[in-house]
C-alpha positions in Angstrom: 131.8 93.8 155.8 129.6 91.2 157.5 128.7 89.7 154.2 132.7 89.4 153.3 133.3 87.4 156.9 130.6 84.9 156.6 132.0 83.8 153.1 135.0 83.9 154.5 134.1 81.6 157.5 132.3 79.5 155.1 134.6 79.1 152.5 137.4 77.8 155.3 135.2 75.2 156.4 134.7 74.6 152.1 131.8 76.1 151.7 132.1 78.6 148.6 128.9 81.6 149.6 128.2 84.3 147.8 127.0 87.2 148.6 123.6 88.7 148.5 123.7 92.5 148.6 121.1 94.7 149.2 121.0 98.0 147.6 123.2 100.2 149.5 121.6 103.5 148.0 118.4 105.0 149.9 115.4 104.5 147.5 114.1 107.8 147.8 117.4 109.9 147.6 117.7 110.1 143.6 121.0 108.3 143.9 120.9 104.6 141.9 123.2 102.1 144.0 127.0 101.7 143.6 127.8 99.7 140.2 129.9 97.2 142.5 126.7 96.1 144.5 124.3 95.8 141.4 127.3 93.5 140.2 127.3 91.0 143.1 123.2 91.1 143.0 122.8 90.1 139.5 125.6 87.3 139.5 124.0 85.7 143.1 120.5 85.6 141.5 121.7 84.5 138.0 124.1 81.7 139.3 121.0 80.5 141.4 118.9 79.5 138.7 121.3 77.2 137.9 121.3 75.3 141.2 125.7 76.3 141.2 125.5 77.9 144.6 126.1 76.1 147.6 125.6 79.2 149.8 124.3 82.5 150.0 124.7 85.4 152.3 123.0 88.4 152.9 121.1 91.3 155.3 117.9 91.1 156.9 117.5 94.4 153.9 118.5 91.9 151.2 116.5 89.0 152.5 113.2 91.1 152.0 114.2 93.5 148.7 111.8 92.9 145.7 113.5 92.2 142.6 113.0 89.9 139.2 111.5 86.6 139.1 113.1 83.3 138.9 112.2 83.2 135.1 114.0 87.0 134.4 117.0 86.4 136.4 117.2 82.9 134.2 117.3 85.1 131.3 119.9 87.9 132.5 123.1 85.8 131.5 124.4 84.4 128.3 125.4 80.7 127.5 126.5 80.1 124.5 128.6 77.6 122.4 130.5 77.3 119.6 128.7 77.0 116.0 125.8 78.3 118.0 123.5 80.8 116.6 123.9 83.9 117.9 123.1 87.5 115.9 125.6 89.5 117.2 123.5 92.5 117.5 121.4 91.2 119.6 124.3 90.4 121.8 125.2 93.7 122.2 121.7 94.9 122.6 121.6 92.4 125.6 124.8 93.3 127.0 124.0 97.0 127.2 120.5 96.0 128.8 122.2 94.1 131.5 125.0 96.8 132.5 128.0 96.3 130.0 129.5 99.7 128.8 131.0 99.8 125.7 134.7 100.2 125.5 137.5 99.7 123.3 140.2 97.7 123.9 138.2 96.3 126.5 140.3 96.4 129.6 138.2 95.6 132.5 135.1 93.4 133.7 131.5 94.6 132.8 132.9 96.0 129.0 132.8 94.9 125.6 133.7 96.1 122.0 133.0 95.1 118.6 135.2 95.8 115.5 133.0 94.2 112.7 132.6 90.7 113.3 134.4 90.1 116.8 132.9 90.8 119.7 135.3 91.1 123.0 133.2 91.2 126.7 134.8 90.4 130.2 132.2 89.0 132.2 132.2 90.3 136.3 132.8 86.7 137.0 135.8 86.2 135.0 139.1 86.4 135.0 140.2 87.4 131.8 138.0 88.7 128.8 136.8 86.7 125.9 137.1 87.1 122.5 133.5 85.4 120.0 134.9 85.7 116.3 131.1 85.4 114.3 130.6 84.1 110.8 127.1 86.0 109.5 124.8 84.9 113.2 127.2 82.1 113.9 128.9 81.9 116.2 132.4 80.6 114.7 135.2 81.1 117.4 135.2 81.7 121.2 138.5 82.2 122.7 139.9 83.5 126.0 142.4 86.6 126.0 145.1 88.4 127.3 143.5 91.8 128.1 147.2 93.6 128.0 148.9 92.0 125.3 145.5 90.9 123.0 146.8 87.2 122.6 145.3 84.2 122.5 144.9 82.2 125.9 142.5 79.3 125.1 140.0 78.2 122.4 137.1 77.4 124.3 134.0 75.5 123.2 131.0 77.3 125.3 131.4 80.4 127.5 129.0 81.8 130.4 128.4 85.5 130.1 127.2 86.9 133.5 124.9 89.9 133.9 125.9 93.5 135.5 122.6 94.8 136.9 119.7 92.6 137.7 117.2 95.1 136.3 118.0 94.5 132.4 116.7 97.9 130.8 117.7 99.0 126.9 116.9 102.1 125.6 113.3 101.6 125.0 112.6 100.2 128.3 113.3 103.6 129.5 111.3 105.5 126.6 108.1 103.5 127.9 109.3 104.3 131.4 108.8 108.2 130.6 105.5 107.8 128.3 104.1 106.1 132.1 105.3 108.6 134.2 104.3 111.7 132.6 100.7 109.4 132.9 101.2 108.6 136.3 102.5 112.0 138.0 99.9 114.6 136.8 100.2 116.5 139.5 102.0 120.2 138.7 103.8 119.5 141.7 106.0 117.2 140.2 106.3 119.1 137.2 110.1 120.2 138.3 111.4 116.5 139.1 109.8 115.0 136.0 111.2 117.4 133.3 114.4 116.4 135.0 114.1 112.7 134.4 111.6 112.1 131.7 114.1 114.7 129.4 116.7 112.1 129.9 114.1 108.5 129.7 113.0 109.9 126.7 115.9 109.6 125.0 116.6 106.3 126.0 119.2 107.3 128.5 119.5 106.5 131.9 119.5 109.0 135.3 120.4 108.7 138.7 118.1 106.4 140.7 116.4 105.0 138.1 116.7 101.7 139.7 114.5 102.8 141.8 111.3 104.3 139.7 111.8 101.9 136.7 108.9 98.9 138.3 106.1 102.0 137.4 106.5 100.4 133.8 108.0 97.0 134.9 107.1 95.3 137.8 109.2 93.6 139.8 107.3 90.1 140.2 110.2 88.1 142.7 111.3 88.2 145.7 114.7 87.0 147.5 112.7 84.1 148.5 111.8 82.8 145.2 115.0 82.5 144.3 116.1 80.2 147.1 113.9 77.8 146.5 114.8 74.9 149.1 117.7 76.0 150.9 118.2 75.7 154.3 117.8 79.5 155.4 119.5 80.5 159.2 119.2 83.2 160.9 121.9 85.2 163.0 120.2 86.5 165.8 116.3 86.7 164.7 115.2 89.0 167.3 117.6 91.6 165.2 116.7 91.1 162.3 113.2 91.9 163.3 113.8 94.8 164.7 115.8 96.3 161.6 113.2 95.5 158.6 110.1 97.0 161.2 113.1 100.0 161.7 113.4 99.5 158.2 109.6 99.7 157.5 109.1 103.1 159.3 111.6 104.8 157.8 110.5 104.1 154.3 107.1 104.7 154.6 108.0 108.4 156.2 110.4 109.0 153.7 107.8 107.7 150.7 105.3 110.5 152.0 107.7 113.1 152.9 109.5 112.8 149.2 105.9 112.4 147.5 104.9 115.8 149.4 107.7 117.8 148.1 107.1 117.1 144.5 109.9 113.8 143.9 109.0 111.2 141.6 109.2 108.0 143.5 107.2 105.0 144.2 105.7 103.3 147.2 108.0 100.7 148.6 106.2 97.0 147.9 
């Protein structure tokens, strides 16, 4: 609620911010975070490798929350333009490892659908859908849609597809993901919790707090910092922020031992 008031106190004095999220699920409760905050994350971090944002807010959580590198966040989006190449199934591969679900018609932001050569996706930063007609790996037609009546709204040259997670995972990302942690947690106490999720990973499918476990088998190399490169960065009252990340600190270290003690697959918090 804080985050929505600063961008809205920046935005009157025309300053466009957005906001910086941190997770809002507990990394150690087997619950991944809400779909909505993954969302805002992975558009703030992709638009700032372009240099597009003005202004960013966010917690004192946010500020210090590992996540991808500069370089990976560069790479969670799509730009592409007309005549372009562009195999379509790698578009789709990319657009389920960044969050999109596949859907048909596709009636809301963060789904797509492909009937033979078209590919429809609404990107979360969009208003309405778009529709990429391809010829072979061409790329022969992009044009904006009407998601409720399917007709044309523009032809467009070049579209920007933004990304719904920031931890892009496809199907084998999470098969590796269970061949590591079968390595990594031995232990017969964590026989129970494993079966649960590696079942699942192995499979290529995704469980609940997953997020959260999937750095075993890729590391995440950035941090909020890195991706504000030169900004001006102020604080709101310092001495609270401090006091909330040592809070912060504390409680995840206790519940890091306490949820490694009983058997639950989880990992250290860097």
């Amino acid at each position: 609620a804080e985050l929505a008031e600063w961008a809205a106190d920046l935005l009157f004095w025309g300053v466009p911010a957005l906001p910086l999220p941190s997770f809002d699920a507990d990394p150690y409760s087997g619950s991944s975070p809400h779909a909505r905050t993954q969302e805002q994350r992975a558009v703030a971090l992709w638009q700032l490798q372009g240099n597009e944002v003005p202004a960013v807010v966010m917690s004192a959580r946010s500020l210090v929350q590992r996540t991808v590198s500069p370089d990976e966040a560069a790479r969670l989006g799509i730009e592409a333009g007309r005549d372009q190449e562009l195999p379509p199934d790698r578009l789709v591969k990319h657009l389920i490892a960044v969050g999109y679900v596949r859907e048909d018609p596709v009636v809301s932001p963060g789904q797509f659908s492909v009937r033979g050569g078209i590919i429809d996706v609404w990107s979360p930063d969009a208003d309405i859908p778009l529709r990429l007609e391809f010829f072979g790996d061409h790329l022969d037609s992009i044009r904006s849609f009407n998601p409720e009546t399917q007709l044309t709204i523009a032809h467009l040259t070049a579209c920007r597809i933004a990304p719904m997670r920031e931890l892009a995972a496809a199907p084998q990302d999470l098969k590796d993901w269970a061949f590591f942690a079968k390595e990594r947690f031995r232990d017969e106490r964590f026989r129970r919790y494993l079966k649960d999720r590696t079942d699942l990973a192995a499979e290529g499918e995704a469980f609940s707090g997953w997020e959260f476990v999937l750095p075993l088998s890729s590391p995440l190399r950035g941090s909020t910092f890195a991706h504000l490169g030169d900004m001006l960065l102020i604080l709101d009252e310092p001495s609270a922020i401090e006091n909330t990340l040592s809070n912060l600190y504390n409680y995840l270290q206790n519940e890091y031992h306490a949820s490694d003690e009983a058997g639950d697959i989880v990992l250290e918090h860097a």
